[in-house]
matplotlib code that plots the C-alpha trace (Angstrom):
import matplotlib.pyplot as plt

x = [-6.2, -3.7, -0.7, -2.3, -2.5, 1.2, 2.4, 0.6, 2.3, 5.6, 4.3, 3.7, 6.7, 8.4, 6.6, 7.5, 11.2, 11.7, 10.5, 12.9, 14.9, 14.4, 18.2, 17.6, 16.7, 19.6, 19.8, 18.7, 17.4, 17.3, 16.9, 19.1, 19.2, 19.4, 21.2, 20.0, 21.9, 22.3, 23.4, 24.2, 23.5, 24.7, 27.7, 28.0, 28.0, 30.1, 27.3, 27.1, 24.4, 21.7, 18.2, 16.4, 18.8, 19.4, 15.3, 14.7, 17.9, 16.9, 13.4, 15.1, 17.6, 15.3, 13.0, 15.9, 17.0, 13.8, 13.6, 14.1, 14.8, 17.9, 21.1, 23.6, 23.6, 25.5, 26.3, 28.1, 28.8, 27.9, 29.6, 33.7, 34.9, 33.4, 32.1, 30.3, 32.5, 30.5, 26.7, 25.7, 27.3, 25.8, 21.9, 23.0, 24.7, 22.4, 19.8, 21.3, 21.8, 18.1, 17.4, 15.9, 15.1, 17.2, 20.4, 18.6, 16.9, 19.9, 22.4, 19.2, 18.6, 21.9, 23.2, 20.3, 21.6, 25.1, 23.6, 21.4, 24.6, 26.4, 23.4, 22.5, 22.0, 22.6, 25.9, 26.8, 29.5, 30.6, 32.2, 34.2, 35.9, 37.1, 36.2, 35.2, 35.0, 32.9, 29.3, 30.5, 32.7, 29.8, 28.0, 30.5, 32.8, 30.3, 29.1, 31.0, 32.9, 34.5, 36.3, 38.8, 40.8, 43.4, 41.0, 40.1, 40.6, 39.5, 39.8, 37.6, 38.0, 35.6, 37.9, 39.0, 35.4, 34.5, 33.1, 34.4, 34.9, 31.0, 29.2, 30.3, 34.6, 34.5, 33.6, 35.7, 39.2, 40.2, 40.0, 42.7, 46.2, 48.3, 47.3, 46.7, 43.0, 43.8, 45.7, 43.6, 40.7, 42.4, 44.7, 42.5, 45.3, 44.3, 44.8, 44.6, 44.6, 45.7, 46.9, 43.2, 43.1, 47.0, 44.9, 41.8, 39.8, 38.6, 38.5, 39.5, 41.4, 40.8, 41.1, 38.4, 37.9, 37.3, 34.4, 31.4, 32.6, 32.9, 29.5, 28.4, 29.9, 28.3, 24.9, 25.3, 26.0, 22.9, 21.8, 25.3, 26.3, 29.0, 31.5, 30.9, 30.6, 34.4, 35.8, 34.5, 35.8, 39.2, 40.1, 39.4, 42.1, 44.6, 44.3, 44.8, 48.8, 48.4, 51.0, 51.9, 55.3, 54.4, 55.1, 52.2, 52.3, 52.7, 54.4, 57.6, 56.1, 53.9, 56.2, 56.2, 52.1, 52.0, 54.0, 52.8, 49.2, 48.8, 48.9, 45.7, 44.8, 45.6, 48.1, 50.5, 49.9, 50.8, 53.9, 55.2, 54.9, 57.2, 59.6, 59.7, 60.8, 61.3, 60.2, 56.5, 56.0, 56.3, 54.2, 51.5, 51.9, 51.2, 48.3, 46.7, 47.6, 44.7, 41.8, 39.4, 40.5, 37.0, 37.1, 40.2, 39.3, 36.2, 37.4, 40.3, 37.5, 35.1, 37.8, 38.9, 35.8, 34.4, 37.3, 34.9, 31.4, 29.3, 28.8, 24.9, 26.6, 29.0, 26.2, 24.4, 27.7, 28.5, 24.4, 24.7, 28.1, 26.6, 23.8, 26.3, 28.2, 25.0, 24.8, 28.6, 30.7, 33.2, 30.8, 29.2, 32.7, 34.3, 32.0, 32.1, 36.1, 36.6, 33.0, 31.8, 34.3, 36.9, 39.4, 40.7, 40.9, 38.3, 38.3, 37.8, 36.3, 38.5, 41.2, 43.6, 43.1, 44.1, 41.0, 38.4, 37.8, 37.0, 33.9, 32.9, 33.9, 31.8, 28.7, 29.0, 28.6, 25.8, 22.5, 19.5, 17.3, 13.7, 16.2, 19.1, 19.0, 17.2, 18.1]
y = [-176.7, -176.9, -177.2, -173.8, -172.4, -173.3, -171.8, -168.6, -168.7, -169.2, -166.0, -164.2, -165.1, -163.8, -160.6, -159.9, -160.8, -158.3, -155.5, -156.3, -156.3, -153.2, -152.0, -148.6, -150.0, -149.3, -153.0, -155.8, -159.3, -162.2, -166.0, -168.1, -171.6, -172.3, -169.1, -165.4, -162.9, -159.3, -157.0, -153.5, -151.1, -147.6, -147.5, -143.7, -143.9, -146.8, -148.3, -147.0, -148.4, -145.7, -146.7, -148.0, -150.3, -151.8, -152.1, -154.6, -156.9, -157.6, -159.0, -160.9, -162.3, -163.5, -165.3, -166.7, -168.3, -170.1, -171.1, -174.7, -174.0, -171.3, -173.3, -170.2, -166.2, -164.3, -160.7, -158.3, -154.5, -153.2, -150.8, -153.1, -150.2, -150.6, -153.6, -150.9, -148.1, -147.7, -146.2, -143.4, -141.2, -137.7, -138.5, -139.2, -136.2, -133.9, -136.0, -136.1, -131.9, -131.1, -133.9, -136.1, -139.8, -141.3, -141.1, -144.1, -146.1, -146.1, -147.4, -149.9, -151.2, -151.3, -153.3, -155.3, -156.2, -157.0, -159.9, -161.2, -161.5, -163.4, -165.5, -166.5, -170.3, -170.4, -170.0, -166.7, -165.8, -162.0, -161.2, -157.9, -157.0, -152.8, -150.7, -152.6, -150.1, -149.3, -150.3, -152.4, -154.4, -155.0, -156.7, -158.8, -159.9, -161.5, -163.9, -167.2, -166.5, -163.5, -163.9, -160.9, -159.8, -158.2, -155.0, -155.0, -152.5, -152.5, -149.5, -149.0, -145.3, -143.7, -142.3, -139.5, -138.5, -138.6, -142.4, -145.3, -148.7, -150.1, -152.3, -155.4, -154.0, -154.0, -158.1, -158.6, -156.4, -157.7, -161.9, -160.7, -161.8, -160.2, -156.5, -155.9, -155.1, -152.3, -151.2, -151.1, -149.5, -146.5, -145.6, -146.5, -147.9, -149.4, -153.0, -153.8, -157.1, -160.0, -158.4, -158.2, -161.8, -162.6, -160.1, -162.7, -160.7, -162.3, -166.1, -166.2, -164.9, -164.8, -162.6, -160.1, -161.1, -164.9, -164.0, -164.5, -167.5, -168.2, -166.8, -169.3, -172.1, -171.7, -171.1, -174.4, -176.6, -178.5, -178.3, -177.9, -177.8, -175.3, -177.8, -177.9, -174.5, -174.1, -176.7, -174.7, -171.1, -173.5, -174.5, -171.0, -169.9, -172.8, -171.1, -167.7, -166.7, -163.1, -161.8, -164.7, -164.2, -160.7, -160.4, -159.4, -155.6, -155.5, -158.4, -156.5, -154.3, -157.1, -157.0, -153.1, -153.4, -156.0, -154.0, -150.5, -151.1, -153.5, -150.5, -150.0, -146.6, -143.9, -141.8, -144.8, -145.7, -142.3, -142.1, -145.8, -144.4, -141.4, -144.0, -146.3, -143.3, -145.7, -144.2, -146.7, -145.6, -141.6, -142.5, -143.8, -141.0, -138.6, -140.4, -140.5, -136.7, -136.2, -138.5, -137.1, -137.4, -138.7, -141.0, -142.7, -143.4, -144.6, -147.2, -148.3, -149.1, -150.6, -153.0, -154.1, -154.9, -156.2, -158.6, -161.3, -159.9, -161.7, -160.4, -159.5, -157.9, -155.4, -154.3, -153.4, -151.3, -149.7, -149.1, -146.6, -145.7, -144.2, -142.8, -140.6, -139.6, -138.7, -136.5, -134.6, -132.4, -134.5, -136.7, -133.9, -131.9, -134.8, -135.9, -131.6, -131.6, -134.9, -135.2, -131.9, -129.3, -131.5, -129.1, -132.2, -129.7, -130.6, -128.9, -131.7, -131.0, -131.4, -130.9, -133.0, -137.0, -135.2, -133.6, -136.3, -137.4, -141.3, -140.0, -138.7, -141.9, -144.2, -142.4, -142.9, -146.7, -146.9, -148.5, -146.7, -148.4, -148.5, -147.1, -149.8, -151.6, -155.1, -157.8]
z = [271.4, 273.9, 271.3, 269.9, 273.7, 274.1, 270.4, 271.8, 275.0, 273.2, 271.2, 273.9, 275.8, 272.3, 272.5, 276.3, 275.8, 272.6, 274.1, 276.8, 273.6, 272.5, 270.9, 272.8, 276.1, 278.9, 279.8, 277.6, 279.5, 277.3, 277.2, 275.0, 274.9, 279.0, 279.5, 280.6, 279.4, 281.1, 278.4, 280.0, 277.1, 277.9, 276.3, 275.8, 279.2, 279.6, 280.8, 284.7, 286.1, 287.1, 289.2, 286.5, 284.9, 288.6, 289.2, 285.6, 286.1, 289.9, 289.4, 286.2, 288.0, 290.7, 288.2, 286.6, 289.5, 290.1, 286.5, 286.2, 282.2, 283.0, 283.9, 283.9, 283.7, 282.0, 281.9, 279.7, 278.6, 274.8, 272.7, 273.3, 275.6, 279.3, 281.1, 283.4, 284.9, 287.6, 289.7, 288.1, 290.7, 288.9, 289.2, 293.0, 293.8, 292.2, 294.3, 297.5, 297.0, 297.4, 299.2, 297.0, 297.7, 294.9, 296.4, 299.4, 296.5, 294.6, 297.1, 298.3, 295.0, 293.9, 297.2, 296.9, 293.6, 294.3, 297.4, 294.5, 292.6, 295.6, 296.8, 292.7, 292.9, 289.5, 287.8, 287.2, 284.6, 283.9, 281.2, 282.4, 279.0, 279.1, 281.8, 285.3, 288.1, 291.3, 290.2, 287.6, 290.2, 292.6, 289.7, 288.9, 291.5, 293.8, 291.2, 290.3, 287.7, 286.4, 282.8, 282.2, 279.1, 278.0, 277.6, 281.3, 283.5, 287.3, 290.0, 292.9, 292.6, 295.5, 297.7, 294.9, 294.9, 298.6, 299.0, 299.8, 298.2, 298.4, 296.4, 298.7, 298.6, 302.5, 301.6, 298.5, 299.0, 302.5, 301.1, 298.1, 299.5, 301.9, 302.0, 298.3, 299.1, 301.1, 299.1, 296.3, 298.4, 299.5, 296.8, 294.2, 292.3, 289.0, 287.1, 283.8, 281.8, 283.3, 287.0, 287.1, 287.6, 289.7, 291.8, 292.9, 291.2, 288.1, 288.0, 284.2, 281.3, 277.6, 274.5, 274.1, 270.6, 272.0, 274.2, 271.3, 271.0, 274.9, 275.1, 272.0, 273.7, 276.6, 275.4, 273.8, 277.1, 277.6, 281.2, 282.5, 285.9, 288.1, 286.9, 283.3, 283.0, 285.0, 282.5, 279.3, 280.9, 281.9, 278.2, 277.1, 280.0, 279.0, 275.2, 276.1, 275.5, 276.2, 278.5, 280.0, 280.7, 282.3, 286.1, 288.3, 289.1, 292.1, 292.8, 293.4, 295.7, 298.0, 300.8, 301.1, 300.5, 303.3, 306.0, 305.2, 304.6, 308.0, 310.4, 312.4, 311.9, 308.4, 310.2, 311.1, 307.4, 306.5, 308.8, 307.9, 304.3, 305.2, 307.2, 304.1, 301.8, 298.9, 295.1, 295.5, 299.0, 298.7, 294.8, 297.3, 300.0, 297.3, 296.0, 299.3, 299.9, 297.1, 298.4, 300.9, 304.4, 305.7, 303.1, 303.7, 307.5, 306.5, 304.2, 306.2, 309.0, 306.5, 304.9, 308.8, 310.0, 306.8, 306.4, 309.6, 308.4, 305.8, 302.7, 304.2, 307.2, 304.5, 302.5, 305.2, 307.2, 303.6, 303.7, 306.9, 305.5, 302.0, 303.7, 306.0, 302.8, 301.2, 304.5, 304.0, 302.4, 300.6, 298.2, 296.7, 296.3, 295.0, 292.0, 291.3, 291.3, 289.1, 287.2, 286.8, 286.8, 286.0, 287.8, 289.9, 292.9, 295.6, 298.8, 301.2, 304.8, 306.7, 305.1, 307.0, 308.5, 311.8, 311.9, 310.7, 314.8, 315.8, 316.9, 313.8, 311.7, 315.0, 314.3, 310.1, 311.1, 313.7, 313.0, 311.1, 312.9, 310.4, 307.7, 307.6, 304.7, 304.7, 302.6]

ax = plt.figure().add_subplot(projection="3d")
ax.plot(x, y, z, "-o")
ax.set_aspect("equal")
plt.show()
């Protein structure tokens, strides 16, 4: 009887996990061999992450990490063209217009998400081939392992639309080397391939066409540890040829990042830019003559402070910081101008970094008391 008690179980267990299955569910959670595997499965939508994608992989994750039978996690994007480009930045604006309460949950769930991510006990390898931006990032970078490919591209865009670097950047972007985090932050600047990992931000590099078998491979470890896992994703690395004899980026320009992007507030950036008057620094001036104003002084604050907070501490400052976006001008203008309209024109409010006043960027970061975000 109690053989037939477990085959039911085992049935059961079946049962509950196709469902999760499902080919036409937004995100798919499944158990192979000792792994769990987080599919995200919007790829018409390069598979943002909206509300209800981030509410099923948080509980899964959490029993995953107690379950003595899952050894690692893994998670992926379908459809070959996005890893996840980002939150689904639409539903929130639309939300936060009449005042609805999806544009808190949201930003709760989904920072909620990204400390699950960077607390996991468990190994946690993503797989960020295509697309990796914003939301995407915050799902990925926070974990232990991060495998890019030559298909990768990463940007932390939210400065053109009125935000700010979130999902754990004012943690993440300040640890890169020398100033390239700032950098990245405000300018939104993108990398693609394997500048994604000289960068810090993924861990590994292989050919996209490699990663079923990575993904077969390590499946097949048998109750492997942090270790075993690193020496599977390191021979995969050691294999991978792909522009190897390319130079980093940005490695011509570090010295110019470092020493422009250390001033202490956006105007002296602004002005050392004008000083520098090299072709990269007036390519960057004019870059940040675009992004939001507000937004700019928020994330050079966020990325300071962030840089001696723990990861905790950032998701709770870019909590209050959301929230007081949610509450502006620039956010809702910004998704309109590059989302919606697509006339990249927004009107930002106010116009000019002159304008934006220290106490208006102070009170963006003070406590919500009741409403902060616990974690």
């Amino acid at each position: 009887r109690l053989r037939a008690l477990n085959r039911l179980q085992v049935v059961l267990q079946h049962l509950k996990m196709s469902k999760q299955t499902d080919s036409t569910a937004e995100v798919l959670l499944e158990k192979k061999g000792g792994a769990g595997i987080i599919t995200l499965n919007r790829p018409k939508a390069l598979n943002a992450l909206n509300l209800s994608m981030i509410q099923q992989i948080y509980p899964q994750l959490k029993t995953w990490e107690q379950d003595p039978e899952t050894f690692l996690i893994i998670i992926k994007g379908a459809g070959g063209k996005a890893f996840c480009a980002g939150g689904d930045i639409r539903a929130i604006r639309e939300a936060g217009k009449v005042g609805d309460k999806l544009s808190q949950d949201f930003f709760r769930g989904e920072y909620r998400l990204n400390n699950a991510v960077g607390t996991c006990k468990k190994p946690y390898v993503a797989l960020i081939d295509g697309i990796t931006m914003g939301g995407g990032v915050g799902v990925s970078i926070h974990g232990h392992f991060r495998v890019a490919t030559e298909k990768t591209l990463f940007a932390m865009p939210e400065t053109a639309i009125g935000l700010f670097p979130d999902v754990g950047g004012g943690y993440f972007l300040p640890r890169l080397s020398g100033k390239i985090g700032y950098y990245l932050g405000l300018t939104g600047c993108r990398l693609k391939g394997r500048d994604v990992l000289r960068a810090g931000i993924a861990t590994h590099f292989v050919e996209s066409e490699k990663l079923p078998a990575l993904e077969k491979d390590l499946i097949a470890l048998k109750s492997p540890s942090k270790e075993k896992i690193a020496d599977l994703l390191n021979s995969y690395h050691m294999k991978c040829t792909v522009d190897q004899e390319k130079e980093f980026v940005l490695d011509e320009h570090m010295e110019k990042i470092n020493s422009l992007f250390s001033a202490n507030s956006m105007e002296e950036i602004v002005k050392k830019l004008k000083q520098d008057g090299s072709p990269f620094a007036m390519k960057q001036l004019e870059t940040l003559s675009k992004m939001s104003p507000t937004s700019l002084k928020l994330t050079l604050r966020q990325l300071r402070e962030g840089a001696s907070m723990s990861l905790q501490e950032v998701l709770r400052m870019e909590y209050r910081l959301s929230q007081a976006c949610m509450k502006g001008h620039d956010f809702f203008e910004g998704v309109r101008a590059v989302l919606i309209d697509k006339d990249q024109s927004p009107k930002w409010k106010p116009a000019a970094l002159e304008e934006v006043s220290d106490e208006f960027v102070d009170n963006c970061f003070k406590p919500l008391g009741n409403d902060d975000l616990k974690l």
